[in-house]
N, C-alpha and C positions, 0 to 999 in steps of 0.2 A: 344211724349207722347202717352199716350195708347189710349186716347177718338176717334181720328180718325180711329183707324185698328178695335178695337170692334164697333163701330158705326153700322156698315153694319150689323153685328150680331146683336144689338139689337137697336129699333126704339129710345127710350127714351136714349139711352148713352150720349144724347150730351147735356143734362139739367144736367146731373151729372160729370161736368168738373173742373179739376185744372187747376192748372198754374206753375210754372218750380221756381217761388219766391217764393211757397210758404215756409215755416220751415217744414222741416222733423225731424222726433221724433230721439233723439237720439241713440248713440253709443250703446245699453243697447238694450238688446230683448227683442219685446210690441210686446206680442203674440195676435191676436184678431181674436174672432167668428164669423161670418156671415152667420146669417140663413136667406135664402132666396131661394123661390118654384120659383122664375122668373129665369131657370138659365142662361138667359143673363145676369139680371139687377146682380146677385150674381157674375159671372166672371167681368162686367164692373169695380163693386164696390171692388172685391179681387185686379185686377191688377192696379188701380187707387194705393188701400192704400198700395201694394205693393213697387209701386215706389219712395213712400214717405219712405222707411223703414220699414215697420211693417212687420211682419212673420203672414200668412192672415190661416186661416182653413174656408173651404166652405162649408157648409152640405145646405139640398133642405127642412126639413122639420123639425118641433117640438121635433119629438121624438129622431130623430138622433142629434140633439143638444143638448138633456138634458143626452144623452149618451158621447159626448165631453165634458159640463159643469162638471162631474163629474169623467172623468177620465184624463184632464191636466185642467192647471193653463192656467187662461186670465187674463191681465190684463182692458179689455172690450168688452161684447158680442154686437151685432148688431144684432137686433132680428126682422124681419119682423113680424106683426103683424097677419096676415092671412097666417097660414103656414097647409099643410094636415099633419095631424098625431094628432100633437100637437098644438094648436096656439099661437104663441108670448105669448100673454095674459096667458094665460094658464100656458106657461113655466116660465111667471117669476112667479107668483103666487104661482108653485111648490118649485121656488128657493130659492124664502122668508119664503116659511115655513120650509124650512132645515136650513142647515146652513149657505148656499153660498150667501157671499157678494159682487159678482162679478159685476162691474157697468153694467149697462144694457144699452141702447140706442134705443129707438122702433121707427123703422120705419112703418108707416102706411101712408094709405089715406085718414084716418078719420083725420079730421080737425074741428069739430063743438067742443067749449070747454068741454060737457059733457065726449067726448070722451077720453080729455088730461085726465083730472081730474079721469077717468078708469082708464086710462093705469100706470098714477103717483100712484094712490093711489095701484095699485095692485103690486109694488113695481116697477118700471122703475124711471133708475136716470136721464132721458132725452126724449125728444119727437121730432119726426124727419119727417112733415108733406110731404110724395110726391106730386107732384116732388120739387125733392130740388137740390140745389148748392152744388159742390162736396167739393168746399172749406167749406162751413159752415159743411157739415159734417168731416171736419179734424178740423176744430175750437170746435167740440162738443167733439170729441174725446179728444183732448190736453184738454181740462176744466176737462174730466170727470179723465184723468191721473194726473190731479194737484190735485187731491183731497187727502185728509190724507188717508195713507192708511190703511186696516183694515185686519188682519188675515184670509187667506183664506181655514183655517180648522188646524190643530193641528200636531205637526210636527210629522215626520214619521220616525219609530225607526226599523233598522230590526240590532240585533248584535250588532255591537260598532259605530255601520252609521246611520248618522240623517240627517233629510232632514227638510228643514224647508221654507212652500210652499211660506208662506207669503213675507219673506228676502230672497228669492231662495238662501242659504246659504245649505252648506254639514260640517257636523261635523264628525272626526275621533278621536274617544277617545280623542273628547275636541278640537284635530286638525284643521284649518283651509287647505285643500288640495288645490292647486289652480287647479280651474281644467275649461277649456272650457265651452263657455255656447254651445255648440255641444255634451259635454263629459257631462254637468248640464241636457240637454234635454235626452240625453240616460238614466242616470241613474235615472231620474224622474220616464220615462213610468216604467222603469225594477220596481222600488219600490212601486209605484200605483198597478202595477202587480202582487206583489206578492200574494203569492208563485207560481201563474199561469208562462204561459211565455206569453211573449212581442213576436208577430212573428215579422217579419222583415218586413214588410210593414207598419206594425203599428209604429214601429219608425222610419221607414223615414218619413211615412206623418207626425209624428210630430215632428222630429227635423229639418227636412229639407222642403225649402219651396217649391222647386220641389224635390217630391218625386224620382222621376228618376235619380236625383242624388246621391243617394245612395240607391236604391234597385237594386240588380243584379250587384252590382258592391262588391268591398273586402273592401269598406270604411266604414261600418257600425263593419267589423270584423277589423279594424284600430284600431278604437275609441276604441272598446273594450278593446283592448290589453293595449289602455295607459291607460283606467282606472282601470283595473287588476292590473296596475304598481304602478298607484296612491294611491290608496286603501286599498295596501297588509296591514294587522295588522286589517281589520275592524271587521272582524268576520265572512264574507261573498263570496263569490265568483263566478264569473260570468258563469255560466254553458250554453254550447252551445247543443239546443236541433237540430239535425241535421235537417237539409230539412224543419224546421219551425222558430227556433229564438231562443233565448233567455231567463234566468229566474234566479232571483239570489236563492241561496243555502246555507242558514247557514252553517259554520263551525263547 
């Protein structure tokens, strides 16, 4: 398990421990945010939810998370409460007043009840007092993914190709295409993107959970090729900007 090897790296990793019984989240990719300035306690807590399943993104501070909250889909961010930039608080309070109804999970070391009742009322769907047990925070998590789910912005139309963030669902003139959730994450970033381009680093870090598995490698120009294949009839077409990435092109 991972608590022992990061341990050395960070003093506190061994208050935030699983267990090999625990249930890991299903077959289905549960992509999740974690912001956190402590970057031990943020690696301990990535490769813990890691090994339980999850596809984990790690950023250090407020403002680089509310730049992830707005350009992929979570299905739950982990928001350190004291972050530089932005602070937790802060971010979810920006998140509530747009449109994002992304469960939130705040971690702090404020524990005195006025402080819950902050963090709750500024919109967080949970409260997560330091230090804590690494199982109770996968037991908060699984509550916070049982919950009914709600639209996470308004589906996304480029041509005859729809994207629809909530049912992560691609429509082709009505078509259902079957298509990979590796081929679902490519074509995400490309259409959040447009008419920009996606470079190639930016969709590996978010299709892939180690990024070095497909950047500098021809896997990213794979995937491409089958969704070219998949696609033909949509109105669009994958255009390769050399020596940078990616960007789709109306027809």
């Amino acid at each position: 398990m991972y608590a022992p090897q990061v341990a050395a790296a960070h003093p506190a990793a061994a208050r935030y421990r699983t267990a090999r019984e625990r249930p890991q989240v299903g077959s289905g990719i549960v992509r999740v945010l974690v912001a956190e300035d402590d970057e031990g306690l943020g690696e301990v807590l990535a490769c813990g939810l890691r090994e339980q399943g999850y596809v984990v993104d790690v950023v250090p501070d407020g403002e680089t998370a509310a730049v992830y909250l707005r350009l992929y889909s979570y299905e739950v961010a982990v928001l350190d409460w004291r972050m530089p930039e932005l602070s937790g608080l802060d971010l979810v309070r920006k998140l509530r007043s747009g449109s994002s109804a992304t469960p939130v999970l705040m971690l702090t070391a404020r524990d005195a009840p006025a402080d819950r009742i902050t963090g709750l009322d500024a919109g967080a769907d949970d409260y997560l007092v330091k230090p804590f047990d690494f199982g109770e925070l996968l037991a908060r998590l699984r509550a916070l993914q049982r919950r009914p789910s709600v639209s996470r912005g308004p589906r996304i139309v480029i041509g005859e190709l729809e994207f629809d963030p909530a049912a992560r669902e691609v429509l082709v003139c009505g078509d259902r295409p079957s298509l990979t959730a590796t081929e679902l994450g490519i074509l995400e970033i490309l259409m959040r993107r447009f008419p920009a381009v996606a470079d190639r680093r930016s969709i590996a870090q978010h299709v892939w959970d180690n990024e070095a598995d497909a950047f500098g490698s021809n896997t990213i120009d794979v995937h491409l090729a089958r969704l070219r294949s998949k696609l033909a009839g949509s109105g669009v077409r994958f255009e390769t900007v050399r020596g940078v990435g990616y960007r789709i092109v109306v027809s």
